[in-house]
N, CA, C and O of each residue as an XYZ file, in Angstrom:
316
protein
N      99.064     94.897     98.534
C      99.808     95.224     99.728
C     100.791     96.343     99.408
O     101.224     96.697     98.312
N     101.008     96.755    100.481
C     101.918     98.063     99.980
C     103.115     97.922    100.970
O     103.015     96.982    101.760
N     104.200     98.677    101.057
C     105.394     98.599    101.940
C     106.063     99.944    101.693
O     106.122    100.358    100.535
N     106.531    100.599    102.614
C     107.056    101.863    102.590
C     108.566    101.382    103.306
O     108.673    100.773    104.371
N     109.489    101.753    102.572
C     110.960    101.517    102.605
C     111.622    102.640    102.790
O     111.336    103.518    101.975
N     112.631    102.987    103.808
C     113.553    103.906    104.231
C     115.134    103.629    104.255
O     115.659    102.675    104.829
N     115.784    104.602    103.550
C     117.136    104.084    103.211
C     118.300    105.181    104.412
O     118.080    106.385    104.537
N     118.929    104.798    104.818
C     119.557    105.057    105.616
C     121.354    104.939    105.814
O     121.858    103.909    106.262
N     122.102    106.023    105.451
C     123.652    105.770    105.713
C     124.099    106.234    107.414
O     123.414    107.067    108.008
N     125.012    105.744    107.906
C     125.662    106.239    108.759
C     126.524    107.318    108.817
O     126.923    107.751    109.898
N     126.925    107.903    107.502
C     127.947    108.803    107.823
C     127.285    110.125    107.083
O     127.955    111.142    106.902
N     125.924    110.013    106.678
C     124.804    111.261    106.861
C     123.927    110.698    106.510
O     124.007    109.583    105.996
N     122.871    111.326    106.698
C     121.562    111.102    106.669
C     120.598    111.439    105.424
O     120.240    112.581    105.134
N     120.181    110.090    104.628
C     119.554    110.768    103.658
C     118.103    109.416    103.496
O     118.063    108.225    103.189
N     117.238    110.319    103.848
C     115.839    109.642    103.539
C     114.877    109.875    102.885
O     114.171    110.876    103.007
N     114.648    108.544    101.725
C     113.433    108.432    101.157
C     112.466    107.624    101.132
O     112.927    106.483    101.092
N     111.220    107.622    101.135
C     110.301    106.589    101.056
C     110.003    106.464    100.171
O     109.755    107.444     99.468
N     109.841    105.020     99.652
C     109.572    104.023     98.602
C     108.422    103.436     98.959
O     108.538    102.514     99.767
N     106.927    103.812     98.445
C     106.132    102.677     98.388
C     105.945    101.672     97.578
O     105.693    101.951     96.406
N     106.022    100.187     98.002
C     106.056     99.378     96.610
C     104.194     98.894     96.482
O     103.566     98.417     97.427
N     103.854     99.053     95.681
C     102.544     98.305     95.344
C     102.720     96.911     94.528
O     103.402     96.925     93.504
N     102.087     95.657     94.989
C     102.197     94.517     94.656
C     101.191     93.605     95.058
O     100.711     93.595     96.192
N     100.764     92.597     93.849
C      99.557     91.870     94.520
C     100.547     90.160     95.770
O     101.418     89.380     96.158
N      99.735     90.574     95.717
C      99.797     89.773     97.577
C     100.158     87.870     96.783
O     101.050     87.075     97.080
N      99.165     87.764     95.880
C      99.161     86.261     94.921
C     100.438     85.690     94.499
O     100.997     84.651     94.852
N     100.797     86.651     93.616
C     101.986     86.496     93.184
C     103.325     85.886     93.463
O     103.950     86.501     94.327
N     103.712     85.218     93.143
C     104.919     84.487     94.000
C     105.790     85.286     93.669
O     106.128     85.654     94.794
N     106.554     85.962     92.840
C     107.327     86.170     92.371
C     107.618     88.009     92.609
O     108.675     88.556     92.298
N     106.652     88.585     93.101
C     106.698     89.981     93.565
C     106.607     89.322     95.522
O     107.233     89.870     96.429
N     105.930     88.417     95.662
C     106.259     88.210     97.363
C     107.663     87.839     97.485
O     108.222     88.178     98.528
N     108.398     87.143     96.525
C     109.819     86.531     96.630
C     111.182     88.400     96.604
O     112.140     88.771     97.282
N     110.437     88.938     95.470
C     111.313     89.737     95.590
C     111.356     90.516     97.037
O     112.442     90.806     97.539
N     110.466     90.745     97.493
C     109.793     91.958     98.356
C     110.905     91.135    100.007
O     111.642     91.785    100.749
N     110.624     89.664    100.085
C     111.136     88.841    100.543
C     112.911     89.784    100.574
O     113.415     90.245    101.599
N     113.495     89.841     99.253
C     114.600     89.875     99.130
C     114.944     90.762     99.852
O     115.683     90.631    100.827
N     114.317     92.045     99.354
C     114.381     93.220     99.934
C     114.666     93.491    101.239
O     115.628     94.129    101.666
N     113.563     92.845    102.005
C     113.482     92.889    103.221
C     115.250     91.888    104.148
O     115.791     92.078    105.237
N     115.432     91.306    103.471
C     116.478     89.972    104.257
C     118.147     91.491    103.622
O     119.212     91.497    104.240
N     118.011     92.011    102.989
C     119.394     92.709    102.722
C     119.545     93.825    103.823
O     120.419     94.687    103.918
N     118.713     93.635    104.438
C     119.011     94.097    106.106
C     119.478     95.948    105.662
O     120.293     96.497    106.403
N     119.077     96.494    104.836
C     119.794     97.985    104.740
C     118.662     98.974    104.641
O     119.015    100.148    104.526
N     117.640     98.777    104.658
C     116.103     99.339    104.575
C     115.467     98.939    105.819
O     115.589     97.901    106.470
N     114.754     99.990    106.017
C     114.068    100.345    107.482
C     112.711    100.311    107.437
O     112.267    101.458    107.465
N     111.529     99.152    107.356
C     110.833     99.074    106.594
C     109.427     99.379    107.888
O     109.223     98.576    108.799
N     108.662    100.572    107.715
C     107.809    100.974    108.978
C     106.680    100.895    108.533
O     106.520    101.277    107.373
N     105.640    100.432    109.209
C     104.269    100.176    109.378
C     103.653    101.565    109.354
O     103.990    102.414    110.179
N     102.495    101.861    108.139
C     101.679    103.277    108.492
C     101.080    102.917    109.649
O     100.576    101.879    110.078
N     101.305    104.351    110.180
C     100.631    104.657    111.339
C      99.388    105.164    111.485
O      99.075    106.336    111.277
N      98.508    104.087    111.926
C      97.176    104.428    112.111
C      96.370    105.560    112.810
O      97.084    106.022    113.700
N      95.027    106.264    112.756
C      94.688    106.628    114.132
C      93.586    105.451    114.937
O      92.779    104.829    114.245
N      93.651    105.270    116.233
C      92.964    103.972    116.608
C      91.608    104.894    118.111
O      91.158    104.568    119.210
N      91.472    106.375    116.946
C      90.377    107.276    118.208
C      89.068    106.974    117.754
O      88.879    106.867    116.542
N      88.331    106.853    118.391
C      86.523    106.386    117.969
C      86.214    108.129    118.064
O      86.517    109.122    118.726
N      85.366    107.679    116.865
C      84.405    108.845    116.409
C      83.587    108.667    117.061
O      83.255    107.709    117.758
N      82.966    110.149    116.768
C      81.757    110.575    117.734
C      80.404    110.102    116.484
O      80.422    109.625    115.349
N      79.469    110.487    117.315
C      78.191    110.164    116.538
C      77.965    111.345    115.354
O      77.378    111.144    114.291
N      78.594    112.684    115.800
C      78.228    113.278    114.938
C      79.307    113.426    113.733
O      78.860    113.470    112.587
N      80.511    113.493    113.913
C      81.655    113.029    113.086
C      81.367    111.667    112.018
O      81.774    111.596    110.858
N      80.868    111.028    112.464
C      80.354    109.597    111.690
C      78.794    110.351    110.757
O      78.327    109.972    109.683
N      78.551    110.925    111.212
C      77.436    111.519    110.535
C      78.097    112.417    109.310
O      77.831    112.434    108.108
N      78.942    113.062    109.995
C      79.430    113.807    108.656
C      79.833    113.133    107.962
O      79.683    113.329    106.756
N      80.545    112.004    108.471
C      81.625    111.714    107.238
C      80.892    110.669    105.861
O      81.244    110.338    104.729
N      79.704    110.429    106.757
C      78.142    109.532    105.932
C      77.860    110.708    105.067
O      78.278    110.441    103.941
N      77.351    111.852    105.106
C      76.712    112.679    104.395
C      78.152    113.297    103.191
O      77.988    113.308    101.971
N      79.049    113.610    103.655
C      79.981    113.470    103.060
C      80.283    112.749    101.953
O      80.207    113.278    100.844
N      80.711    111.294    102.127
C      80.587    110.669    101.187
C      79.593    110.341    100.294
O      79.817    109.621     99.322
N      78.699    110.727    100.499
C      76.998    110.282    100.109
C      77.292    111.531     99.381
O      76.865    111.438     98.231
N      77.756    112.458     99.574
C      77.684    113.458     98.641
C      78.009    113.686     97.161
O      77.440    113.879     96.086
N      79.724    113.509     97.900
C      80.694    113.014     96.711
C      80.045    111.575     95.663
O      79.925    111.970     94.503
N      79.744    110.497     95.775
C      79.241    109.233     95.730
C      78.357    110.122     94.534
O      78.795    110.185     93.386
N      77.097    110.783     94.919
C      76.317    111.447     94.172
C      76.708    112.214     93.089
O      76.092    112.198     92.023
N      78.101    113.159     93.380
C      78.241    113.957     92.466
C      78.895    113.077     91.108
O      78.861    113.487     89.947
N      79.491    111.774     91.565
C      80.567    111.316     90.361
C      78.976    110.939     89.973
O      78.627    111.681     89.054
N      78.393    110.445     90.191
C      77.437    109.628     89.611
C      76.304    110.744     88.359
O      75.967    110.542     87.192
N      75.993    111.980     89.397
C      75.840    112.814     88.097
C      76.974    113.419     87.117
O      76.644    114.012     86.090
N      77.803    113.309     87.341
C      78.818    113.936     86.487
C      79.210    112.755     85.259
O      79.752    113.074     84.201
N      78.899    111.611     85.550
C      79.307    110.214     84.573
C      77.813    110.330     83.351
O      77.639    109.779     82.264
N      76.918    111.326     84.167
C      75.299    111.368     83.228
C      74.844    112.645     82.495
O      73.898    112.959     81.772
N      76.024    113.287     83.041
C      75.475    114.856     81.717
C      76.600    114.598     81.167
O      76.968    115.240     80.184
């Protein structure tokens, strides 16, 4: 799971994002993350998706595309 954190003063403005990477299992990275979140001083925002349907031919590219790439690691792991 990941979380992107924004820090924020009132008397100027200074922002950075923090992604934290952490497995989800863990009690002890969910407890901290927990913490984080309850000290109420971080602004913690959801990536923003796109939610537009592809076209038929866009989906085509992006098949041949990857099929491409996919191919090239695969010869490149053999010479």
């Amino acid at each position: 799971m990941c979380a992107a954190l924004r820090y924020k003063r009132k008397d100027f403005i200074t922002m950075a994002t923090l992604t934290i990477t952490y497995d989800g299992r863990n009690k002890v990275a969910r407890n901290v993350v927990e913490l984080i979140r309850s000290l109420d001083v971080f602004h913690i925002s959801k990536p923003q998706t796109d939610e537009t349907e592809w076209t038929a031919e866009q989906e085509r590219e992006a098949f041949l595309y990857t099929s491409k790439m996919n191919a090239a690691n695969i010869f490149a792991d053999k010479l």
